[in-house]
C-alpha positions as CSV (number, residue, x, y, z in Angstrom):
1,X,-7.4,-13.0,-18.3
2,X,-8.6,-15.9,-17.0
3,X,-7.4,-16.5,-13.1
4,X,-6.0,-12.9,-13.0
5,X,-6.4,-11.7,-9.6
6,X,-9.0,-8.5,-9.8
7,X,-6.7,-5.0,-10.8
8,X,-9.8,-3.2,-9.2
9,X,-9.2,-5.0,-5.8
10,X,-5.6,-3.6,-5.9
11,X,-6.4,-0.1,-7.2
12,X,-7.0,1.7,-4.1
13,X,-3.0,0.2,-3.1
14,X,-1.5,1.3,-5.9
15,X,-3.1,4.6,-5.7
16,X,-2.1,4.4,-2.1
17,X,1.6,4.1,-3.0
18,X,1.8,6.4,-5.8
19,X,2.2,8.9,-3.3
20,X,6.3,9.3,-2.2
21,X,4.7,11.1,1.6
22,X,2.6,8.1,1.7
23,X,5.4,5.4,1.2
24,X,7.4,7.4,3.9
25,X,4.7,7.0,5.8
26,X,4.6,3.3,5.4
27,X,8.0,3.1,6.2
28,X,7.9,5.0,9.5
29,X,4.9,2.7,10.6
30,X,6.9,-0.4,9.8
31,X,9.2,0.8,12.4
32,X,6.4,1.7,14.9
33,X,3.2,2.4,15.2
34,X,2.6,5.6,15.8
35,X,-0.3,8.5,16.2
36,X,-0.7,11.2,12.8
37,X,1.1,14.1,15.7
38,X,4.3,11.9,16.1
39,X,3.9,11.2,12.0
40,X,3.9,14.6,11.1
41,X,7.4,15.9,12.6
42,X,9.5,13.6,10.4
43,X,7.2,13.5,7.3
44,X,7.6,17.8,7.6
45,X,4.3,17.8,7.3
46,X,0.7,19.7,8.8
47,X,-1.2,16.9,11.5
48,X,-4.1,17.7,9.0
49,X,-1.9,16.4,6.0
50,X,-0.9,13.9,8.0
51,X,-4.1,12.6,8.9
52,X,-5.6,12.8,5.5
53,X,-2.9,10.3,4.3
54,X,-3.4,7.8,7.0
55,X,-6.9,8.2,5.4
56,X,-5.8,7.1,2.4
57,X,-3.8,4.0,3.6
58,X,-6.2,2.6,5.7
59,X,-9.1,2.7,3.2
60,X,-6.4,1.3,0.7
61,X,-5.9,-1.9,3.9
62,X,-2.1,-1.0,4.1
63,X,-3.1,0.2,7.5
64,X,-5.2,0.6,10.4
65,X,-6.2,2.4,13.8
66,X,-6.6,1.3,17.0
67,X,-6.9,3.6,20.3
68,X,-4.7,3.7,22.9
69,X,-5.9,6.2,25.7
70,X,-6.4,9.5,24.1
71,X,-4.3,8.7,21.2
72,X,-5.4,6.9,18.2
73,X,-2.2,5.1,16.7
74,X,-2.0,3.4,13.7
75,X,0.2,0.6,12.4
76,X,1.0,-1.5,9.3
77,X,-1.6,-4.1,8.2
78,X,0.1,-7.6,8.0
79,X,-0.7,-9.1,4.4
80,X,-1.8,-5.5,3.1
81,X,-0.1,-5.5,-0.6
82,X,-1.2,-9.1,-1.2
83,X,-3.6,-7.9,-3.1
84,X,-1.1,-6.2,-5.4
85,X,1.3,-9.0,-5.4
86,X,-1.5,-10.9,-6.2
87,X,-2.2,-9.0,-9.2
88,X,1.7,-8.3,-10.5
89,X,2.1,-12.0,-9.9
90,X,-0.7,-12.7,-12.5
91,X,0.9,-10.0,-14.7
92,X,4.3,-11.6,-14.7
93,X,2.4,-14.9,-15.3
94,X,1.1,-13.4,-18.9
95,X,4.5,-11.8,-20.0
96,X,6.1,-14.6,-19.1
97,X,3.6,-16.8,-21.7
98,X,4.1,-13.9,-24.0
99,X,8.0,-14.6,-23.7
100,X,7.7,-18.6,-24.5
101,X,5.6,-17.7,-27.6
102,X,8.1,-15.3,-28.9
103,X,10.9,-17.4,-28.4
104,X,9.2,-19.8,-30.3
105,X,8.4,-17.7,-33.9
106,X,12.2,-16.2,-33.6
């Protein structure tokens, strides 16, 4: 569709947050940034597990590391799901068309 933001830009978020430890995740980091040892306590989680999903997140641009003495902390990325909103905003765009023309034969 012409002026439909790229799915394949928004693929790695979505795959990102199809995981329910991985939204937690997010959520947790909203509230603070934190390191994958604090993570891991309230997720239940291993501090390998941990660190494989904050992996995931950052590659996906939902979040991102920074060091802070020996720790390396991680926090939200501001504008991170634009992407994605991007792309379901476009979707919407084309049902919504799809709704007008329907309307219109019945």
């Amino acid at each position: 569709m012409i002026g439909q933001p790229d799915a394949a830009e928004s693929q790695l978020i979505f795959a990102a947050l199809s995981d329910a430890t991985r939204r937690r995740m997010l959520k947790l980091l909203g509230e603070n940034a934190s390191s994958a040892s604090r993570l891991s306590a309230p997720l239940g989680i291993s501090r390998q597990a941990t660190a494989k999903h904050l992996r995931i997140l950052v590659d996906a641009g939902l979040a991102k590391s920074r060091r802070d003495g020996r720790e390396i902390v991680f926090e939200l990325v501001l504008g991170g799901l634009v992407p994605a909103s991007d792309y379901i905003r476009g979707l919407k765009a084309g049902f919504e068309v799809q709704l007008v023309e329907a309307a219109k034969l019945g």
